[in-house]
Biopython code that builds the backbone (N, CA, C, O; Angstrom):
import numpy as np
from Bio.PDB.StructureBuilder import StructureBuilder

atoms = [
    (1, "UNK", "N", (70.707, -47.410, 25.810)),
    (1, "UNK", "CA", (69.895, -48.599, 25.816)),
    (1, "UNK", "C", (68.440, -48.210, 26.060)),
    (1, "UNK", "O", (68.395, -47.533, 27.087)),
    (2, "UNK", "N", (67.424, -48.349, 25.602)),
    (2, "UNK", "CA", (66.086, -48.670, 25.171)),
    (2, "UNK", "C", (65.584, -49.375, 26.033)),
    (2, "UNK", "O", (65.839, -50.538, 26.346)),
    (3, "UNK", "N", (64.573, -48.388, 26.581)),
    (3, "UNK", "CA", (63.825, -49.590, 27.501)),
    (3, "UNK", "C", (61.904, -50.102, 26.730)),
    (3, "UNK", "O", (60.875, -49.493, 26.437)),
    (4, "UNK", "N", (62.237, -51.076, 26.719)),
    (4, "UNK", "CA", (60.777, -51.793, 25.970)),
    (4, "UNK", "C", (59.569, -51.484, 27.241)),
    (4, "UNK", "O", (59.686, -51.596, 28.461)),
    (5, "UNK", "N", (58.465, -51.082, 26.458)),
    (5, "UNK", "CA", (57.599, -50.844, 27.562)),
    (5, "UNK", "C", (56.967, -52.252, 27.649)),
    (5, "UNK", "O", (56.854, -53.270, 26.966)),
    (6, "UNK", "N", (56.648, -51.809, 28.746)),
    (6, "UNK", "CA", (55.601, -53.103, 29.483)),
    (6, "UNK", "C", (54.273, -52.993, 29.333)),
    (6, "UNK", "O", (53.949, -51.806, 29.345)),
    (7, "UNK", "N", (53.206, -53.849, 29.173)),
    (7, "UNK", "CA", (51.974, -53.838, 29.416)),
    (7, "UNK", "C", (51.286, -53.651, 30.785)),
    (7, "UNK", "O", (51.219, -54.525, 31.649)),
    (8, "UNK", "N", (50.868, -52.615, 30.858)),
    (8, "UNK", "CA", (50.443, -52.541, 32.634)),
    (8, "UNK", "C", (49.537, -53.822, 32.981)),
    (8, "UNK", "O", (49.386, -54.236, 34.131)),
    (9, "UNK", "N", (48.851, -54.500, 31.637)),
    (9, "UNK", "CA", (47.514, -55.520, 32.253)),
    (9, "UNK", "C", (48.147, -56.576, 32.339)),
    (9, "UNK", "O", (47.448, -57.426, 32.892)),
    (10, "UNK", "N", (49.469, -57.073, 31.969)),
    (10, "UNK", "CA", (49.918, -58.170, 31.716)),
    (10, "UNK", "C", (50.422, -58.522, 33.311)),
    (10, "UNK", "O", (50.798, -57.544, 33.957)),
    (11, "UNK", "N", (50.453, -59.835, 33.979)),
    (11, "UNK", "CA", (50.857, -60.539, 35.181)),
    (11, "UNK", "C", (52.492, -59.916, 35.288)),
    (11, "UNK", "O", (53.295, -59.873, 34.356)),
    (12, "UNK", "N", (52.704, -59.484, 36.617)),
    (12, "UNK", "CA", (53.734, -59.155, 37.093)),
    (12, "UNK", "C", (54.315, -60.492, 37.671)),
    (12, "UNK", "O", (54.200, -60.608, 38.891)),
    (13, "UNK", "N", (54.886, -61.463, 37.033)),
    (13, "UNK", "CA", (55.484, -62.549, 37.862)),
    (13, "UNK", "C", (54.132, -63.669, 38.417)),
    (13, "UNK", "O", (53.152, -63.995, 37.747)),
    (14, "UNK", "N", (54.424, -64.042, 39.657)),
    (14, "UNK", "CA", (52.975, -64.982, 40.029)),
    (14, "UNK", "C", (52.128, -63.840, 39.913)),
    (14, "UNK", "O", (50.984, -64.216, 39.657)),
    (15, "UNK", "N", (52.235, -62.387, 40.011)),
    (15, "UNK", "CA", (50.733, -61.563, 40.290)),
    (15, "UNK", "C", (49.875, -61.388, 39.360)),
    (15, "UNK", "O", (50.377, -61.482, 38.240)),
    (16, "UNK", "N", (48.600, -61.134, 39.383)),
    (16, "UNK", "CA", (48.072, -60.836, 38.647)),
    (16, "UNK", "C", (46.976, -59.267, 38.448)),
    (16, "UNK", "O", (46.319, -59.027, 39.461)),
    (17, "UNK", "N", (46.851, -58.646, 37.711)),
    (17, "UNK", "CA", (45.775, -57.046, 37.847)),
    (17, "UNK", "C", (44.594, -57.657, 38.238)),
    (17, "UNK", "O", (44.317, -58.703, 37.653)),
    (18, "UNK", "N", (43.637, -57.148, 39.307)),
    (18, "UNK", "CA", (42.702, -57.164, 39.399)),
    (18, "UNK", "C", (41.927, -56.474, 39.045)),
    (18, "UNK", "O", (42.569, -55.591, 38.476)),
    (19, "UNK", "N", (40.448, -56.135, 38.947)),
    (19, "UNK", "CA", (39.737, -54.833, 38.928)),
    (19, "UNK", "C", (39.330, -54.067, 39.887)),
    (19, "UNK", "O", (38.447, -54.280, 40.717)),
    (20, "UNK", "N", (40.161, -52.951, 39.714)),
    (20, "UNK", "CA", (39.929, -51.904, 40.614)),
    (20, "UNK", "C", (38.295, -51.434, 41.033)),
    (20, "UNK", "O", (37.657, -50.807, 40.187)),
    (21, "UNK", "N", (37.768, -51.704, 42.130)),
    (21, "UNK", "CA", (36.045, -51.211, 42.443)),
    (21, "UNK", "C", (36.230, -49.954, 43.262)),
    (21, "UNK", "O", (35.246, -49.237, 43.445)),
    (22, "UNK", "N", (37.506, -49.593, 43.815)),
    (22, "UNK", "CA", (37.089, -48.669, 44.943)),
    (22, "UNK", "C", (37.109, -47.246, 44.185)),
    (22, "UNK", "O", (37.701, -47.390, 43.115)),
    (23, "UNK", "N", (36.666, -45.924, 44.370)),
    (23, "UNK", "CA", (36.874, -44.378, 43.890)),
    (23, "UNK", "C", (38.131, -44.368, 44.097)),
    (23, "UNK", "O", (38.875, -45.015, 44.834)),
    (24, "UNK", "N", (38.344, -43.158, 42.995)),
    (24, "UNK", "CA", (39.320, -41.936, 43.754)),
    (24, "UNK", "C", (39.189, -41.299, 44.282)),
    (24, "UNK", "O", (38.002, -41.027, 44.465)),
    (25, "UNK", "N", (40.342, -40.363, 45.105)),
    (25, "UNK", "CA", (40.094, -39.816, 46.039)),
    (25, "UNK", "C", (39.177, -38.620, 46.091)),
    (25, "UNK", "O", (38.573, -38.262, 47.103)),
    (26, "UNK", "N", (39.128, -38.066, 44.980)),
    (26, "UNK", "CA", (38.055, -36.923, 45.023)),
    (26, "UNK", "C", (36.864, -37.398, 44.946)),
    (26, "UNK", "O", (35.897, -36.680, 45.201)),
    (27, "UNK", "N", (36.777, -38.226, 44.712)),
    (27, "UNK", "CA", (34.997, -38.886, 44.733)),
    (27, "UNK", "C", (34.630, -39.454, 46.275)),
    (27, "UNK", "O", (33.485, -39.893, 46.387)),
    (28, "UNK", "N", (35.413, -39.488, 47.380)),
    (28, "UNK", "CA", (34.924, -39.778, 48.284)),
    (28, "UNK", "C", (34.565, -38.742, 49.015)),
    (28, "UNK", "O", (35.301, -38.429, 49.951)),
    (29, "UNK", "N", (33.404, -38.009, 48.765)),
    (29, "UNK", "CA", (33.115, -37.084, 49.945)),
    (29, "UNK", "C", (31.014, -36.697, 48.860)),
    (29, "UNK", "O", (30.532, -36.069, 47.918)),
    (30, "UNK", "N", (30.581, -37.774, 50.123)),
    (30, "UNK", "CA", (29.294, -37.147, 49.980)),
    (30, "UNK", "C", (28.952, -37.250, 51.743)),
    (30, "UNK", "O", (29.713, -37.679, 52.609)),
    (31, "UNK", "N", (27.427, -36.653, 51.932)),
    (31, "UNK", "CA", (26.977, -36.535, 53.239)),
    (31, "UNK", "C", (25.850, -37.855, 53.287)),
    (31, "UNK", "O", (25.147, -38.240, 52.353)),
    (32, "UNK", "N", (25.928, -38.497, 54.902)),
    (32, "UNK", "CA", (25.162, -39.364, 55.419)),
    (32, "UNK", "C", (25.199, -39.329, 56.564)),
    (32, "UNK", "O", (26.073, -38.853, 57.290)),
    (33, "UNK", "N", (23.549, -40.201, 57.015)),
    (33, "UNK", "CA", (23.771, -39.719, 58.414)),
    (33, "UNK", "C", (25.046, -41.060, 59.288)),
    (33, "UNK", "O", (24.789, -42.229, 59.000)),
    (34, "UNK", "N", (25.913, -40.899, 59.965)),
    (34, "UNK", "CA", (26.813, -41.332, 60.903)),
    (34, "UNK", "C", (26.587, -41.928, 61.700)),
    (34, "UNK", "O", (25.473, -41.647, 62.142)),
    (35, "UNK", "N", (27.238, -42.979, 62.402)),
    (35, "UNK", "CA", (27.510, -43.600, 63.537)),
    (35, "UNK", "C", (28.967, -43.297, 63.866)),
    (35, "UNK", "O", (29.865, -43.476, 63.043)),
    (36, "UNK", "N", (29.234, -42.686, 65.490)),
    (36, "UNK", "CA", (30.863, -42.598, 65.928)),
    (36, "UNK", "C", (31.192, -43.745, 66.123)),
    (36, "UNK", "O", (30.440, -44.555, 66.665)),
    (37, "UNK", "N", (32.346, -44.014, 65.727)),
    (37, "UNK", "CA", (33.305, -44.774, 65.974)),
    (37, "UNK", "C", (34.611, -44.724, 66.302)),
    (37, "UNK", "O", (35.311, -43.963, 65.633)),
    (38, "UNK", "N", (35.234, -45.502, 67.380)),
    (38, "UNK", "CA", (37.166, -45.179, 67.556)),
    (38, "UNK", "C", (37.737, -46.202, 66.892)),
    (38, "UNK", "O", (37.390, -47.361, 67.119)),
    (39, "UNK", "N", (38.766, -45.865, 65.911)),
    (39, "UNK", "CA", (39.437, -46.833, 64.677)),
    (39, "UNK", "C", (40.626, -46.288, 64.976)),
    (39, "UNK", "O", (40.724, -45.061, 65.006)),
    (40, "UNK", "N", (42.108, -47.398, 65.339)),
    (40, "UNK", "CA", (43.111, -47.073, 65.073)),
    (40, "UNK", "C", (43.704, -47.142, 63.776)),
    (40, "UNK", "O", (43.319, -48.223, 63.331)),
    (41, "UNK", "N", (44.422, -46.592, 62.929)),
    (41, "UNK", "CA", (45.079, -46.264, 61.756)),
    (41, "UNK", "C", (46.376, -46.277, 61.988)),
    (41, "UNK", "O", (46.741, -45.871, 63.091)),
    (42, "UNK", "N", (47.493, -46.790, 60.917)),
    (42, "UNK", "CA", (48.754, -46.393, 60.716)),
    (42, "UNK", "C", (48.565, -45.091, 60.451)),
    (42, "UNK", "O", (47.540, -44.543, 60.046)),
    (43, "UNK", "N", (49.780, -44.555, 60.744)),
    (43, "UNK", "CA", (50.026, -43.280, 60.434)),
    (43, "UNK", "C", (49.921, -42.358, 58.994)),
    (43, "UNK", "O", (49.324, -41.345, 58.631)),
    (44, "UNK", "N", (51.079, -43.554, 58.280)),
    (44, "UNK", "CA", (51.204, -43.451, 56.590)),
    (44, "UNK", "C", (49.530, -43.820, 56.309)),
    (44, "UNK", "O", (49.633, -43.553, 55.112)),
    (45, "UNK", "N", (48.233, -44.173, 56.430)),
    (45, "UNK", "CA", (47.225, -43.770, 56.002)),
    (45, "UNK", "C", (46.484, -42.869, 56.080)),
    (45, "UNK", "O", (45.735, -42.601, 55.140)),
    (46, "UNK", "N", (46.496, -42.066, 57.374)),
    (46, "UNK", "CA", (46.253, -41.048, 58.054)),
    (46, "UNK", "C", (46.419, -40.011, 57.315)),
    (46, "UNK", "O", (45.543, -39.223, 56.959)),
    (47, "UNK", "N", (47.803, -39.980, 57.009)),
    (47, "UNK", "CA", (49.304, -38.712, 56.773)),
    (47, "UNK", "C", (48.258, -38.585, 54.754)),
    (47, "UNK", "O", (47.937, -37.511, 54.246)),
    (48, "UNK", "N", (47.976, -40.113, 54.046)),
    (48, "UNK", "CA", (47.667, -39.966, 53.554)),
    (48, "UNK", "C", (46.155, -39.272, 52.750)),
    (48, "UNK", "O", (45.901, -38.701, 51.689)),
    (49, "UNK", "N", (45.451, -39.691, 53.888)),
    (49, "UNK", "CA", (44.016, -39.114, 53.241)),
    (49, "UNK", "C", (43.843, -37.473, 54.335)),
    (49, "UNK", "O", (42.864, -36.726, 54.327)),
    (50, "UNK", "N", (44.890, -37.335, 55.024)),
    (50, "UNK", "CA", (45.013, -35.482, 55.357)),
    (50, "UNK", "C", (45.426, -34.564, 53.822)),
    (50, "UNK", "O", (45.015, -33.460, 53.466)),
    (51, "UNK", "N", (46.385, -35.512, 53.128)),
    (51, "UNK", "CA", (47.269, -34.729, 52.039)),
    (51, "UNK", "C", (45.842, -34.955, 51.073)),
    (51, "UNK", "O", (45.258, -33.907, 50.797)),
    (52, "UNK", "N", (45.343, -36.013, 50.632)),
    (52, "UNK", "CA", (44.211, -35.911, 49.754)),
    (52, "UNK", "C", (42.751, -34.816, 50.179)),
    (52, "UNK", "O", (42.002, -34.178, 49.439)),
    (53, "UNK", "N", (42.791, -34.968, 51.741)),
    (53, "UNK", "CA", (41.576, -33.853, 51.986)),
    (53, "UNK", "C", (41.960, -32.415, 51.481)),
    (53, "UNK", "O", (41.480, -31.598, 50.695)),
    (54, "UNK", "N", (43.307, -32.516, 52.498)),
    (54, "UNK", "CA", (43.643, -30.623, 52.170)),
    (54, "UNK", "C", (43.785, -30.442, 49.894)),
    (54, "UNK", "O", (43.558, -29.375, 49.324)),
    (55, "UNK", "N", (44.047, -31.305, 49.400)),
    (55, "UNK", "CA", (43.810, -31.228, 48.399)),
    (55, "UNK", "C", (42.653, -31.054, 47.586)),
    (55, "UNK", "O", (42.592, -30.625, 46.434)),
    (56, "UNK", "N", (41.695, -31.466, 48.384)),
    (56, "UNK", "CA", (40.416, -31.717, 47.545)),
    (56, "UNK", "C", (39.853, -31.023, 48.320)),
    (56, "UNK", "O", (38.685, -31.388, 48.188)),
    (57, "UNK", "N", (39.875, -29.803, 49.491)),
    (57, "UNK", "CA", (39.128, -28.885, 50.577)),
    (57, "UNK", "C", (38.016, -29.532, 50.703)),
    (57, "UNK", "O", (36.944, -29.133, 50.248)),
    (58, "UNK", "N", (38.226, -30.863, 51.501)),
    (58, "UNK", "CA", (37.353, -31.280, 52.362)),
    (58, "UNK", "C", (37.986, -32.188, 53.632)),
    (58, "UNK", "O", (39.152, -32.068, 54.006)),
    (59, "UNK", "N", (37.231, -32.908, 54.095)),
    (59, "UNK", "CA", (37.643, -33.368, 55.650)),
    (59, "UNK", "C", (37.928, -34.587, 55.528)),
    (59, "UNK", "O", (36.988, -35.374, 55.412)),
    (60, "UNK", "N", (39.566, -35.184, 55.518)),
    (60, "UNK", "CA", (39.822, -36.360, 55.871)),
    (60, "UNK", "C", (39.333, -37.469, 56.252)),
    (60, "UNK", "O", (39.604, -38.513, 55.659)),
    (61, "UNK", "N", (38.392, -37.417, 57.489)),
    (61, "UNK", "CA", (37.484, -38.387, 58.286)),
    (61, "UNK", "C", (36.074, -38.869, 57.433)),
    (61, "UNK", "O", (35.540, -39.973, 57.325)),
    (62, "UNK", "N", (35.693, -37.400, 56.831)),
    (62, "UNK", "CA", (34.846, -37.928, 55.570)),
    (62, "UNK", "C", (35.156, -38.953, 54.355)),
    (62, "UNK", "O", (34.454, -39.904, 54.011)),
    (63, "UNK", "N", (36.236, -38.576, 53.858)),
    (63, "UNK", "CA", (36.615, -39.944, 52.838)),
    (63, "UNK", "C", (37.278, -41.211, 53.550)),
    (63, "UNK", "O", (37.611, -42.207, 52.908)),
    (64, "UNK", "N", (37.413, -41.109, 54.704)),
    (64, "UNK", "CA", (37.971, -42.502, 55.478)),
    (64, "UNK", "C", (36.668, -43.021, 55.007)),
    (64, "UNK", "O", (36.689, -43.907, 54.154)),
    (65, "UNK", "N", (35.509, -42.572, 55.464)),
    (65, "UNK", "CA", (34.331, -43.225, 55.869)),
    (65, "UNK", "C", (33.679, -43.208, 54.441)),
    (65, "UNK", "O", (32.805, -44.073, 54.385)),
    (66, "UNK", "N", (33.806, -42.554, 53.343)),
    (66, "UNK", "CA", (33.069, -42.861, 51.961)),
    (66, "UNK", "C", (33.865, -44.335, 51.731)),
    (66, "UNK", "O", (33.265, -45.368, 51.435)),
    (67, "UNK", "N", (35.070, -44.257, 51.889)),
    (67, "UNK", "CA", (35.912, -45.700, 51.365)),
    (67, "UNK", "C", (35.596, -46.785, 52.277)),
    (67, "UNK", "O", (36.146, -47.855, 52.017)),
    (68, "UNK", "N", (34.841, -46.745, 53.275)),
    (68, "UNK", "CA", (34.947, -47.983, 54.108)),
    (68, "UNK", "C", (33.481, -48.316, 53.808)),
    (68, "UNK", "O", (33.217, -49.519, 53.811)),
    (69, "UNK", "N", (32.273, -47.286, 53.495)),
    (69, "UNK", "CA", (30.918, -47.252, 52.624)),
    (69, "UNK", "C", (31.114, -47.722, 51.487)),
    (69, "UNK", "O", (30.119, -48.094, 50.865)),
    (70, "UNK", "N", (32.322, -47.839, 50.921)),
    (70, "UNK", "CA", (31.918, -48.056, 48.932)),
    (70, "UNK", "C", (32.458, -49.787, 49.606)),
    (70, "UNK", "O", (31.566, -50.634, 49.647)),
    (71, "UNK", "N", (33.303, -50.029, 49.893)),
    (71, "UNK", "CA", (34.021, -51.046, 50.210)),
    (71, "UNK", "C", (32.943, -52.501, 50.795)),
    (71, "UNK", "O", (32.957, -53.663, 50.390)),
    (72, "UNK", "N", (32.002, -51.796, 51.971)),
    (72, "UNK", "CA", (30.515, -52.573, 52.832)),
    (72, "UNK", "C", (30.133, -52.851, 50.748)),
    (72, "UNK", "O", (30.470, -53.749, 49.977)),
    (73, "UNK", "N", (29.401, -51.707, 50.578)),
    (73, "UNK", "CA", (28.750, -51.709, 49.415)),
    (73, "UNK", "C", (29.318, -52.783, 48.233)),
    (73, "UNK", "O", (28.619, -53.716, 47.839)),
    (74, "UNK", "N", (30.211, -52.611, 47.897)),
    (74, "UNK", "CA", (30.798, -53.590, 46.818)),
    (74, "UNK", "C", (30.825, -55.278, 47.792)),
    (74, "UNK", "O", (30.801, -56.053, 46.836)),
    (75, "UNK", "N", (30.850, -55.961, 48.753)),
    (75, "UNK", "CA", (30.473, -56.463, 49.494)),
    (75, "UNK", "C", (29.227, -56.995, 49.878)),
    (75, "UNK", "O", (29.332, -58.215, 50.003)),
    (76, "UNK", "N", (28.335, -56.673, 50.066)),
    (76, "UNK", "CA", (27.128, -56.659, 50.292)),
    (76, "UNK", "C", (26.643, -57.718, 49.140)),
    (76, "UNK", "O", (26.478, -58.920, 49.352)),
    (77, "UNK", "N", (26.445, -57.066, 47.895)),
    (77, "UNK", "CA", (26.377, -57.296, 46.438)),
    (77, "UNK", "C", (26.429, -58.758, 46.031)),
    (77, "UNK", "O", (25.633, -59.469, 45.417)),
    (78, "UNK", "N", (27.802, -59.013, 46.651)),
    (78, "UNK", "CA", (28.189, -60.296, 45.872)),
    (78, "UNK", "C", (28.078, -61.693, 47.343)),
    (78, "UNK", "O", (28.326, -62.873, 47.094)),
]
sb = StructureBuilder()
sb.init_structure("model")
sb.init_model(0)
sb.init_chain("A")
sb.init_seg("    ")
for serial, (resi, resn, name, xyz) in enumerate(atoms, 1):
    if name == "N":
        sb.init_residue(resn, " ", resi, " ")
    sb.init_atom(name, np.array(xyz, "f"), 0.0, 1.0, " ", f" {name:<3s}", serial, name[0])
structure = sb.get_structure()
């Protein structure tokens, strides 16, 4: 049996695709100057942008903080 493909843009049920604004993960790592901050995180996000740093040989805590910068930024805007 044959499976018919699906349209990825087409509504999943009530859902609908939005447009994606945020990077990928290799695009989050430029330098700025900082403010510290203490942020609790789930784990499974954590666990996740360690596996994307050690992938992309750079520092985890850096792309937390490019994604929470693009995120203000796309924000700001509108």
């Amino acid at each position: 049996m044959k499976k018919t493909p699906t349209d990825p843009n087409k509504p999943v049920g009530r859902l609908a695709r939005v447009a994606d604004f945020l990077p990928p993960p290799e695009k989050l790592v430029t330098p700025e100057e900082n403010v510290k901050v203490t942020i609790s995180l789930s784990r499974s996000s954590v666990r996740f942008f360690k596996q994307q740093a050690a992938k992309h040989h750079t520092k985890y805590q850096k792309m937390i903080r490019t994604l929470v910068d693009t995120y203000t930024a796309h924000y700001q805007q509108h």
